[in-house]
C-alpha positions as CSV (number, residue, x, y, z in Angstrom):
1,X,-19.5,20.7,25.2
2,X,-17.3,18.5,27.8
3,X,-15.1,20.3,29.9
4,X,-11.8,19.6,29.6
5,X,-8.7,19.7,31.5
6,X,-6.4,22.5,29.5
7,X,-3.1,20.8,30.6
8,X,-4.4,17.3,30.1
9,X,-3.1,15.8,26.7
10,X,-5.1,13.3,24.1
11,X,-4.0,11.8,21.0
12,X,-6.1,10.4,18.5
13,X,-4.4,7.7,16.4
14,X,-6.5,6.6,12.8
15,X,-5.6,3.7,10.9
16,X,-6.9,2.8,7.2
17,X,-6.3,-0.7,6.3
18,X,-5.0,-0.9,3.4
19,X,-4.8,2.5,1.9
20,X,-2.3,3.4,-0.8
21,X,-0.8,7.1,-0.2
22,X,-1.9,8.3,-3.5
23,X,-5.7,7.8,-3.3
24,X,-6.4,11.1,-1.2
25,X,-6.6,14.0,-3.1
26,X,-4.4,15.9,-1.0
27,X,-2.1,13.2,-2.5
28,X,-2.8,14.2,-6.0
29,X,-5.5,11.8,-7.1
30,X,-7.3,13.6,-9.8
31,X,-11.2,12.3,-9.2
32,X,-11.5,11.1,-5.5
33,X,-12.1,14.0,-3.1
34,X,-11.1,13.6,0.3
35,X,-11.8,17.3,1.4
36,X,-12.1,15.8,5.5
37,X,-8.5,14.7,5.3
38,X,-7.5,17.6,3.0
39,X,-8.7,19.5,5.7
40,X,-6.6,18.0,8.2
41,X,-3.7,18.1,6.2
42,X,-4.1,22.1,6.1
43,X,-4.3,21.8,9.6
44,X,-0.3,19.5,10.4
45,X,2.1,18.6,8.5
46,X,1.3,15.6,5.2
47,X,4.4,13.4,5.0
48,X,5.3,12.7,1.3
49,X,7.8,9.6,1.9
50,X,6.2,7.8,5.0
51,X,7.3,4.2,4.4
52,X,5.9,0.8,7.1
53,X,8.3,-1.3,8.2
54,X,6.2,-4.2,6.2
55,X,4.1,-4.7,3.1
56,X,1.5,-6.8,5.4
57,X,-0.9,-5.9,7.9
58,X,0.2,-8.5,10.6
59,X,3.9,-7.3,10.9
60,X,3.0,-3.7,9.6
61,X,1.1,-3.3,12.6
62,X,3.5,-5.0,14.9
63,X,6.0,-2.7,13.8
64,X,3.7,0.1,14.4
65,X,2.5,-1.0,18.1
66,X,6.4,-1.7,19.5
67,X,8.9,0.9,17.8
68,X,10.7,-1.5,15.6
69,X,11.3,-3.3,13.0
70,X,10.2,-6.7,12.5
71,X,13.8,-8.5,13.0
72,X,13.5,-7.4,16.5
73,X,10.1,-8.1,17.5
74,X,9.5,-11.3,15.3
75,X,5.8,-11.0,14.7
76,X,7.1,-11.1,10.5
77,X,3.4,-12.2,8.8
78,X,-0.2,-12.4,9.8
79,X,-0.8,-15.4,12.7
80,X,2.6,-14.9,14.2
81,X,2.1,-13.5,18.0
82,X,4.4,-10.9,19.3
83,X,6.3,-12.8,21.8
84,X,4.8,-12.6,25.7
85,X,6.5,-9.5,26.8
86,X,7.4,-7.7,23.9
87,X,7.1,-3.9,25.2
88,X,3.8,-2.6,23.4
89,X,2.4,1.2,23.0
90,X,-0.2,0.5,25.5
91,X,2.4,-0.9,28.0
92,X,4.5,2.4,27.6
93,X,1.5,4.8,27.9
94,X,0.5,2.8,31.2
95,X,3.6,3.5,32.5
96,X,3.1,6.8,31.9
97,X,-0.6,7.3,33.2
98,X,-1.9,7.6,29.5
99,X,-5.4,5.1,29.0
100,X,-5.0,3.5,25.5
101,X,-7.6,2.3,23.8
102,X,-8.4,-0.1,21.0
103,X,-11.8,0.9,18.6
104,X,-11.3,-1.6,15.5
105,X,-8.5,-3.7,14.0
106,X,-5.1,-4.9,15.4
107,X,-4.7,-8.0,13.8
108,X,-2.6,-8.8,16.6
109,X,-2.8,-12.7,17.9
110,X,-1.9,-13.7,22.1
111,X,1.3,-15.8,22.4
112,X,-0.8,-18.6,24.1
113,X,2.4,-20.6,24.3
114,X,4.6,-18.2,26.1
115,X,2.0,-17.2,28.5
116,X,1.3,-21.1,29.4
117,X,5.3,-21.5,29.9
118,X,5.1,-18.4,32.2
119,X,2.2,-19.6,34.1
120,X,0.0,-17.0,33.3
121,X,-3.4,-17.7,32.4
122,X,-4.9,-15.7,29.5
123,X,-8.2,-15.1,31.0
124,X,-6.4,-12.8,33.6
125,X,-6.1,-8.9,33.6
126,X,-2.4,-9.7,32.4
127,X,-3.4,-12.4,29.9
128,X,-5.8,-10.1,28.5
129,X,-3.0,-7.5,27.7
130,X,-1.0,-9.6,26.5
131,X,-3.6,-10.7,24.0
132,X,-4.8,-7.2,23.4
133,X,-1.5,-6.2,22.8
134,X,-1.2,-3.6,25.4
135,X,-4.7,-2.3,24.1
136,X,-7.5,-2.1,26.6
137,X,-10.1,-3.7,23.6
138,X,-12.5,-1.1,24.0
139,X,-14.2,-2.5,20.4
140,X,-12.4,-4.7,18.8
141,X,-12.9,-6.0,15.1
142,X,-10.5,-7.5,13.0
143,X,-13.0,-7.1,10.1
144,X,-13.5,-10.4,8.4
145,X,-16.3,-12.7,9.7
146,X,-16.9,-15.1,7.0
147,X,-18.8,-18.4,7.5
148,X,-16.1,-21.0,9.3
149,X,-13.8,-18.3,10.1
150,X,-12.8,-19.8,13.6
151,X,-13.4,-16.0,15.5
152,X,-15.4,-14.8,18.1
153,X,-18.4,-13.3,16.3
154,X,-17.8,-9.1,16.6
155,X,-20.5,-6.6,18.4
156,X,-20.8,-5.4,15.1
157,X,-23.3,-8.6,14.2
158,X,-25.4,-7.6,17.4
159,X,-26.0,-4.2,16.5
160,X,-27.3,-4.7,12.9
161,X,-29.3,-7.7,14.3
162,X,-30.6,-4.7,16.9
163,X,-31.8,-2.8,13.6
164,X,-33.5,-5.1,11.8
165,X,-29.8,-7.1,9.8
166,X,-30.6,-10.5,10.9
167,X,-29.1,-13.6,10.1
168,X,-26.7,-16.5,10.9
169,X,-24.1,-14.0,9.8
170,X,-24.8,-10.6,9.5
171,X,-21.6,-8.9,8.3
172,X,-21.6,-11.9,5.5
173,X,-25.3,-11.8,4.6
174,X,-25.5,-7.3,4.9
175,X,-22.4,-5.8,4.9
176,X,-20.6,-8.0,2.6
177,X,-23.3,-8.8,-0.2
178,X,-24.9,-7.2,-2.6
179,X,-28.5,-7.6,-4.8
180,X,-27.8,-8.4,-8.8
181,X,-29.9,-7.1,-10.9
182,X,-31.7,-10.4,-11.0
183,X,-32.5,-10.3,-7.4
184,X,-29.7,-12.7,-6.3
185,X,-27.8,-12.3,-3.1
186,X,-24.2,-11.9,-4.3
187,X,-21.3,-12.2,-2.2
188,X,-18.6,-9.2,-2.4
189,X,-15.6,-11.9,-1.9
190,X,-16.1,-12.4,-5.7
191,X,-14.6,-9.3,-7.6
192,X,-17.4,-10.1,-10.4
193,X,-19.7,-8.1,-7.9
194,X,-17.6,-5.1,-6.4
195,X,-19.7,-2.4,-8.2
196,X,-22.8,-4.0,-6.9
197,X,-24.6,-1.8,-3.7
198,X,-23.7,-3.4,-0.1
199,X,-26.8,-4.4,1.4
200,X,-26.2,-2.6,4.2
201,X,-27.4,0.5,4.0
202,X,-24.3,2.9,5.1
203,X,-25.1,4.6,8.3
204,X,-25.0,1.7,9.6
205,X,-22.4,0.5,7.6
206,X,-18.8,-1.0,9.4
207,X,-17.2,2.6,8.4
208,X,-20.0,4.6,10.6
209,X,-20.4,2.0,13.1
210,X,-16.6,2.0,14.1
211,X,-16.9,6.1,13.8
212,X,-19.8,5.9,15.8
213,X,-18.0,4.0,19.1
214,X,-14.7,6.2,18.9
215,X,-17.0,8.9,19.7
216,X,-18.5,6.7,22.5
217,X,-14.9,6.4,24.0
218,X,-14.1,9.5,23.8
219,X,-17.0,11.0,25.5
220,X,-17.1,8.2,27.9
221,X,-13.3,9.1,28.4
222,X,-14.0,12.7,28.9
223,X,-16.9,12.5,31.3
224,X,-15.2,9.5,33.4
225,X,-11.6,10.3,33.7
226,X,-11.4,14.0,32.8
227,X,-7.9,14.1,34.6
228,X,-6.7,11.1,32.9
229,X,-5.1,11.6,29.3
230,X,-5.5,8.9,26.5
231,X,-4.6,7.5,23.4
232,X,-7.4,6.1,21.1
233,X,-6.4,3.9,17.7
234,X,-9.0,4.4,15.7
235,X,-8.5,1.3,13.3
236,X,-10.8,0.8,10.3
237,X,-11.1,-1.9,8.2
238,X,-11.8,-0.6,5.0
239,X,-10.4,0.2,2.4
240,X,-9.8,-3.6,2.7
241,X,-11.0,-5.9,0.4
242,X,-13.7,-7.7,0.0
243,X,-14.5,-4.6,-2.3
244,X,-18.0,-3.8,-2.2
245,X,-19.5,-0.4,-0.2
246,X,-22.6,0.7,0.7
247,X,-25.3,2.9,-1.5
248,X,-25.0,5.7,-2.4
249,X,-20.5,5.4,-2.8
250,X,-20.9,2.3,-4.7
251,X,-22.0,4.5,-7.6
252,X,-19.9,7.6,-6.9
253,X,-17.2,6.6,-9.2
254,X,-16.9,4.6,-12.4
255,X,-14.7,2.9,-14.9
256,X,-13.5,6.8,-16.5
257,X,-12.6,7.6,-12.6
258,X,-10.1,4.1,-13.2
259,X,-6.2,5.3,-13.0
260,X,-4.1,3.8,-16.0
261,X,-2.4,0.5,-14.4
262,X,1.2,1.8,-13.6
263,X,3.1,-1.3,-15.5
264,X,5.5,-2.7,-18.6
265,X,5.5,-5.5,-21.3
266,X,9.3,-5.3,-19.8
267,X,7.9,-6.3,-16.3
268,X,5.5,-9.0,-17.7
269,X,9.0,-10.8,-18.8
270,X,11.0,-9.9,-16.0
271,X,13.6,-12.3,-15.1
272,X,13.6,-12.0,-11.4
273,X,12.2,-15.8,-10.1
274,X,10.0,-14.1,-7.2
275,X,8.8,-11.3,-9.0
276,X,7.5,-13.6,-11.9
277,X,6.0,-16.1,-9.3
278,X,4.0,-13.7,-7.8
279,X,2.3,-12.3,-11.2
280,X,1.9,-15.5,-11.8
281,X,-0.5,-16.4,-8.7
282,X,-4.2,-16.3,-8.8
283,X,-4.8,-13.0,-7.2
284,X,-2.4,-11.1,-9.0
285,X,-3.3,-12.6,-12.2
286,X,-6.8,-11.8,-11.2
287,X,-6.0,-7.7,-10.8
288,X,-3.9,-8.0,-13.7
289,X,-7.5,-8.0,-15.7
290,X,-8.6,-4.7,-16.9
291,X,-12.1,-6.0,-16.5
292,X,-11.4,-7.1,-12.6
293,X,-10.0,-3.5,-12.2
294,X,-13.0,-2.0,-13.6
295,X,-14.7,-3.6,-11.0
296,X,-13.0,-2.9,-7.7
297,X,-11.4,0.7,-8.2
298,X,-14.8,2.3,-8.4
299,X,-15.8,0.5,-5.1
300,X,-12.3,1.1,-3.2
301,X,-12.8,4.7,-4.4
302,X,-16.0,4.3,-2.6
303,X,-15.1,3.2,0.7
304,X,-12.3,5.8,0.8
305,X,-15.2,8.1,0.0
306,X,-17.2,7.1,2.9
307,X,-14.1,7.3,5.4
308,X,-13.3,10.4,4.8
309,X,-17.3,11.5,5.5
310,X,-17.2,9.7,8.4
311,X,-13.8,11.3,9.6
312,X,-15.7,14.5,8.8
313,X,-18.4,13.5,11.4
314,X,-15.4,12.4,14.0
315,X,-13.8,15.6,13.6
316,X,-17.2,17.7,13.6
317,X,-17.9,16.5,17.4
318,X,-14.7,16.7,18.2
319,X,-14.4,20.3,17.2
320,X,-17.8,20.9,18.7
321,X,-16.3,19.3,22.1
322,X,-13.4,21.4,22.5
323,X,-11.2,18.3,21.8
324,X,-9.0,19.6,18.9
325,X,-7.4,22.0,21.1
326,X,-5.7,19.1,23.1
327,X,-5.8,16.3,21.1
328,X,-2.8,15.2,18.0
329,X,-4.9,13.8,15.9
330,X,-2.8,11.2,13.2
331,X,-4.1,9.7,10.2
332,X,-2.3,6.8,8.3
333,X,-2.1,3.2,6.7
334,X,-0.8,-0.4,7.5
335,X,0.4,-0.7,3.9
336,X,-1.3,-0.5,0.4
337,X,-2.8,-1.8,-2.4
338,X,-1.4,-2.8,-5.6
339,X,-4.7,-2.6,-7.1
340,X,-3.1,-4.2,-10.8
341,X,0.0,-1.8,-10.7
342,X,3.4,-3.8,-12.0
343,X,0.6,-6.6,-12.5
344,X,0.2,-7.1,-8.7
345,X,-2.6,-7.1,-6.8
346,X,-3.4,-7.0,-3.3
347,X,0.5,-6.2,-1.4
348,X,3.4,-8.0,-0.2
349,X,6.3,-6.5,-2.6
350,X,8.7,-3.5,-2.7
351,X,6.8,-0.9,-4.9
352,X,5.6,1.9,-3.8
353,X,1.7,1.0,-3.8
354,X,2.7,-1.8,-1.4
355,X,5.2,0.3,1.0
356,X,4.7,4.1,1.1
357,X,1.6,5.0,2.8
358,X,-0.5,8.4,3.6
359,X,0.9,9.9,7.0
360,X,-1.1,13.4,8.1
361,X,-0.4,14.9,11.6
362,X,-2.2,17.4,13.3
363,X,0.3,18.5,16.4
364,X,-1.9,20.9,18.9
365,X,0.7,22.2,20.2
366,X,2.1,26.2,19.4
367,X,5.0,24.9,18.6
368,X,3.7,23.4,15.7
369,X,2.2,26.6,14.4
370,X,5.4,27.2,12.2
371,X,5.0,23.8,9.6
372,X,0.8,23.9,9.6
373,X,-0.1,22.7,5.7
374,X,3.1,22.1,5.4
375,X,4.5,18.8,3.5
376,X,7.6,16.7,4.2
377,X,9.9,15.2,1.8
378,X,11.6,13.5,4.9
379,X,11.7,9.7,4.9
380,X,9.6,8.7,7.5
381,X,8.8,5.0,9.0
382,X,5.7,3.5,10.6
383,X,8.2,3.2,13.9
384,X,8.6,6.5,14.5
385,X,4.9,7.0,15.8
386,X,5.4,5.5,19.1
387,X,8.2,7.4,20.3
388,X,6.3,10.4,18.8
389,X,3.7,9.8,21.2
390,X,5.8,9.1,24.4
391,X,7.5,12.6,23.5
392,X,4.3,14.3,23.2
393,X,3.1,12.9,26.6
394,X,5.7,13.6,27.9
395,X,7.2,10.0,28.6
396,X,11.0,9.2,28.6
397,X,12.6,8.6,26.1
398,X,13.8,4.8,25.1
399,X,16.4,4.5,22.6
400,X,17.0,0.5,24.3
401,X,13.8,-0.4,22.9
402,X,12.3,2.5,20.2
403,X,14.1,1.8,16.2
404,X,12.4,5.1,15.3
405,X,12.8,8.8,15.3
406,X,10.2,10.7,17.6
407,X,8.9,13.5,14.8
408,X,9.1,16.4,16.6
409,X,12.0,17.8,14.9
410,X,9.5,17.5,11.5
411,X,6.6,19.1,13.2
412,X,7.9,22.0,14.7
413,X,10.3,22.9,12.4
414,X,13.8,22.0,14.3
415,X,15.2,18.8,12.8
416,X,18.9,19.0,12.0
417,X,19.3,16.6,9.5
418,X,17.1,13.6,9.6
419,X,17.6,10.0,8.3
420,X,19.0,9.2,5.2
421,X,17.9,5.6,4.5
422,X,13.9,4.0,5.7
423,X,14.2,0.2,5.6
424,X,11.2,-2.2,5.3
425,X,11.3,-6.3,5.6
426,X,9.3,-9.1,4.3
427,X,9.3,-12.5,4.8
428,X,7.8,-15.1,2.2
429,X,8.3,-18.2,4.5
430,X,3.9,-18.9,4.3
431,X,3.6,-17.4,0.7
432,X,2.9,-19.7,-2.1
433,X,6.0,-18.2,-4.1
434,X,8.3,-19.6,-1.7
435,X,6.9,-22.8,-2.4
436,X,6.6,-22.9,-6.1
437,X,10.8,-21.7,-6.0
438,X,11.7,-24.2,-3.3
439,X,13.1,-22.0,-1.1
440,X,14.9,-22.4,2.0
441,X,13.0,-21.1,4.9
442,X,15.6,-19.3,6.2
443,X,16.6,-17.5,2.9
444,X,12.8,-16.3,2.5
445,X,13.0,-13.0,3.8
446,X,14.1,-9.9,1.6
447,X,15.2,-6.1,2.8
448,X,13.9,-3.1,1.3
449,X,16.4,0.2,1.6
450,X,15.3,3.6,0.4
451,X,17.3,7.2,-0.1
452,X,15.8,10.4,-1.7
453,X,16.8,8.7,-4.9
454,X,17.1,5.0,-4.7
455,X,15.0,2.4,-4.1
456,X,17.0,-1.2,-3.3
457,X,15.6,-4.6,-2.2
458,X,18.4,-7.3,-1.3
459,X,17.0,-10.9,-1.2
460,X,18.6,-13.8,0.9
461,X,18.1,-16.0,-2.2
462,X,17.9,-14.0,-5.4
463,X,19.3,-10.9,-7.1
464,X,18.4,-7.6,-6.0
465,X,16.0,-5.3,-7.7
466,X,17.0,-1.3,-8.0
467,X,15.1,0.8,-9.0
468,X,15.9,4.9,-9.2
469,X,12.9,7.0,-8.2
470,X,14.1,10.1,-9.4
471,X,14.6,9.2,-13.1
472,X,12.0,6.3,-12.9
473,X,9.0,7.4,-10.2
474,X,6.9,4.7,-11.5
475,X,9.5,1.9,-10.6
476,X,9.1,0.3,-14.4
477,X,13.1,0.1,-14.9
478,X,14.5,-2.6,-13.0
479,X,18.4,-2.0,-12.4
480,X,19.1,-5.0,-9.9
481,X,21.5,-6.6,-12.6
482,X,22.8,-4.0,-14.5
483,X,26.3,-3.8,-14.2
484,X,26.8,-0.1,-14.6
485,X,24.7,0.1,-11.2
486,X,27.4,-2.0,-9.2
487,X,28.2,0.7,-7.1
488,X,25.0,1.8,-6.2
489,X,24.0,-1.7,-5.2
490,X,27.5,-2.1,-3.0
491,X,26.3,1.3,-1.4
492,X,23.1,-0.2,-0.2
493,X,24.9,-3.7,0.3
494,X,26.7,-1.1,2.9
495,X,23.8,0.0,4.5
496,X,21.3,-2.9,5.1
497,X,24.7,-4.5,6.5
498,X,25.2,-1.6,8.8
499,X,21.1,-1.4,9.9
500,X,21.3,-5.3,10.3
501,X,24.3,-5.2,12.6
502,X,23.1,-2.2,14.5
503,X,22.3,-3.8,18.3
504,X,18.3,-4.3,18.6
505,X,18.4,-6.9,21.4
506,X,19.5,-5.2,24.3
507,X,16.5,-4.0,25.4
508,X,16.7,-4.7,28.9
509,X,19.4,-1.7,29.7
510,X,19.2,1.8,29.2
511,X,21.5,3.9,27.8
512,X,22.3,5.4,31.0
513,X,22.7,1.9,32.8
514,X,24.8,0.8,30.2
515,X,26.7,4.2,30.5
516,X,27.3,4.0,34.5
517,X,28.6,0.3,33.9
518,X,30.7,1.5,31.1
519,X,34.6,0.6,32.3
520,X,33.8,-1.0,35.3
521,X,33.7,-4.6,37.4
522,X,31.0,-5.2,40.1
523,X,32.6,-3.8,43.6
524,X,35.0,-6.7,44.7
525,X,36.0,-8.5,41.7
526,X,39.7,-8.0,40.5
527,X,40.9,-8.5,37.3
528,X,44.4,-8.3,36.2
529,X,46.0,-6.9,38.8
530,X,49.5,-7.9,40.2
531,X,49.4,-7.3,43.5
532,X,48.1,-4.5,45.8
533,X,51.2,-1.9,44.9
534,X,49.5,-2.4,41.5
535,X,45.7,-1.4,43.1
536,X,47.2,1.6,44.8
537,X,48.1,2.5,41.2
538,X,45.1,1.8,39.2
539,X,42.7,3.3,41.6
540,X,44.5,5.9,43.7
541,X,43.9,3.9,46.8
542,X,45.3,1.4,48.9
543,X,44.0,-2.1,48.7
544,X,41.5,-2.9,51.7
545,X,39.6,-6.3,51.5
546,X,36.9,-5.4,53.3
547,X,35.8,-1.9,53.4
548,X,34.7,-0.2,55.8
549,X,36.2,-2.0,58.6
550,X,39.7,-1.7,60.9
551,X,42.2,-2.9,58.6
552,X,44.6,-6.0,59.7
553,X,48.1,-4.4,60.5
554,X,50.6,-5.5,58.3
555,X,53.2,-8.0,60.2
């Protein structure tokens, strides 16, 4: 066992990519049994309405790694940098002592040109972190190495060539084909061949091998630094497609373990332009296949399968370590998966297997005794993980910079009201939609609000879409143009106007700055006064030009 430091303070931060909430069965889903995360679950608090602040894993994660939402950092699809010195969670723990550390996927790309108009050269310590987006890259692996992909091969390929995977491309040619019954090497970017067996055979799948160096970190961590705190993300790849998993969870589930699609004849003719466009597009008219779906859910269920064994491994040494006494462990999601629901697949829309996510939180602390196996109903966002994690280190906290709520009222049973409205954003200006409808660039993002009840999405350059969760849970009932809903489409008009307006750019003030300015002018400067009987008036004193020394004598 390591010895720890009692006071010292760990937090262990796991991200699925691309994991819809409701395919855990602590979630509800009837066939796939997750009893690892279950387990955690029993152990903190499951959030039933945890929302990200985008249905993409680019400015998902962005929102996740600065504290707000995408119209304040920028980074709003995949490719587009976080701008060079956007505050990141590894730059806040720094400040406050915590080492935070990257094992797997950011998706995060270095603003080369910002850093070349500041003179600083991306190969230096501060390059790097700009790159790494605050993260010191203890593994990093974005997860996609296809032939051509212009990317720095991952460590991943050395270690299966170091047990016996070799090839130009290892993740391609192991971990991301499979062997037809014919004897051909198949490639899992086809969805024909999602129920076929990985090659690879799974301990040494991507799942294990990215469970395999957290557990380095952390016991490199703990036998280096034992003084130091830190924060691991734990980012895995999968559930993200291509859709094929190693032997034996490619045959754990089958087409009778296949959810009904969630979707109307009354959605198939929908009248809303970008709605239509996308079921129209090759992937989603792909997913829209029963067939396809046959294929892929089995093997999704699969790799969720094999996470949540190898999160039973992580959480095994960990508890055999002493580490769950001092260590928040939080589980959660970039965004989810259609997976054929409304005739979708992959994400990028406003239902709920796009948007709401799993969120499970294990606080160590005894004041979080009082909600353990508890659930939440609270609307929660992706942004309020990073000032949850300042708070539990015991950082300052940074309403100048941090759009969300620190969750300690949640955890420890204290909140006194919480928010009323989660907001997400999405911007279609790459998407092939866009360019099918002709529209504008800068009328090609869309804002999604959400109450207990209501679900609203306001578009720059269509009709909105409303849909009411209470009475319609699945989201099949469009009301975006009824008229009897006028009000409750003015009500969220309201809203998004009043989130949109709120200030997000002053970020280089604090509160308290701003406060002790408040009413003031620099010493000196003199503004609509008279003459000095009018000083004397205003500030109690009389008038003396220079302070401090022998005044003139009046003549």
């Amino acid at each position: 066992m390591i010895e720890n430091n009692i006071g010292k303070r760990n937090v262990l931060w796991i991200m699925a990519d691309q994991l819809r909430f409701d395919y855990l069965s602590c979630y509800g889903h009837p066939s796939l049994h997750t009893p690892n995360l279950d387990a955690l679950a029993a152990k903190g608090v499951r959030f039933d309405r945890a929302y990200v602040q985008s249905p993409f894993c680019g400015p998902s994660r962005a929102s996740y790694y600065t504290g707000r939402y995408c119209r304040s950092h920028g980074a709003t699809w995949n490719g587009f940098p976080l701008r060079v010195g956007e505050p990141t969670l590894g730059d806040h723990m720094r400040e406050i002592g915590v080492r935070c550390a990257l094992v797997g996927k950011t998706h995060m790309m270095p603003d080369l040109e910002g850093m070349n108009r500041l003179g600083i050269d991306p190969d230096s310590e501060v390059g790097q972190r700009h790159a790494e987006c605050g993260f010191e890259p203890y593994e990093r692996d974005d997860g996609l190495h296809p032939y051509g992909f212009d990317e720095a091969r991952p460590s991943y390929d050395d270690y299966l060539r170091r047990n016996g995977f070799d090839s130009a491309n290892p993740w391609e040619e192991w971990a991301n084909s499979g062997i037809d019954k014919y004897g051909n090497v198949r490639s899992g970017w086809f969805l024909k061949y999602s129920d076929l067996a990985a090659r690879v055979p799974a301990k040494h799948s991507e799942t294990a091998y990215i469970t395999g160096r957290a557990i380095d970190f952390m016991q490199a961590a703990e036998s280096s630094r034992p003084n130091q705190p830190w924060l691991m993300h734990l980012s895995y790849i999968k559930p993200h497609w291509p859709y094929i998993v190693s032997p034996p969870y490619h045959e754990m589930y089958g087409p009778e373990d296949v959810l009904p699609a969630v979707r109307s004849n009354a959605e198939r003719q929908t009248d809303h332009p970008l709605f239509r466009a996308y079921q129209n597009s090759r992937i989603c008219q792909a997913f829209a296949s029963e067939e396809a779906r046959q294929k892929v859910i089995p093997a999704y269920m699969g790799l969720v399968k094999q996470l949540d064994d190898q999160l039973g491994r992580l959480l095994a040494w960990m508890e055999d370590q002493g580490l769950m006494d001092n260590t928040m462990i939080v589980f959660s999601s970039d965004h989810g998966d259609y997976l054929g629901d409304h005739w979708m697949g992959e994400k990028d829309l406003f239902h709920e297997p796009s948007l709401r996510t799993p969120l499970i939180i294990y606080d160590p602390r005894s004041a979080a005794d009082i909600t353990r196996g508890q659930n939440s109903d609270e609307l929660v966002e992706a942004i309020d993980l990073l000032p949850t994690f300042q708070s539990f280190f015991g950082g300052p906290a940074k309403p100048q910079l941090f759009e969300g709520l620190a969750l300690d009222p949640l955890l420890h049973d204290t909140a006194d009201g919480w928010r009323d409205v989660a907001f997400a954003e999405y911007d279609i200006a790459t998407r092939p939609a866009r360019l099918e409808l002709g529209t504008p660039l800068d009328k090609s993002g869309m804002v999604t609000a959400i109450d207990k009840r209501w679900k609203y999405t306001w578009f720059r350059d269509f009709r909105p879409v409303l849909f009411d969760l209470e009475n319609d849970p699945r989201e099949l009932i469009d009301l975006g143009a009824d008229p009897a809903y006028e009000k409750v489409r003015q009500h969220f008009d309201a809203a998004i106007l009043e989130w949109a307006t709120r200030p997000h750019g002053r970020t280089t003030m604090t509160h308290e700055q701003l406060n002790r300015m408040a009413g003031k002018e620099p010493t000196g400067i003199l503004i609509g006064l008279w003459d000095e009987d009018d000083y004397e008036r205003v500030f109690g004193r009389s008038y003396d030009r220079r302070p401090g020394l022998p005044r003139r004598a009046e003549v």
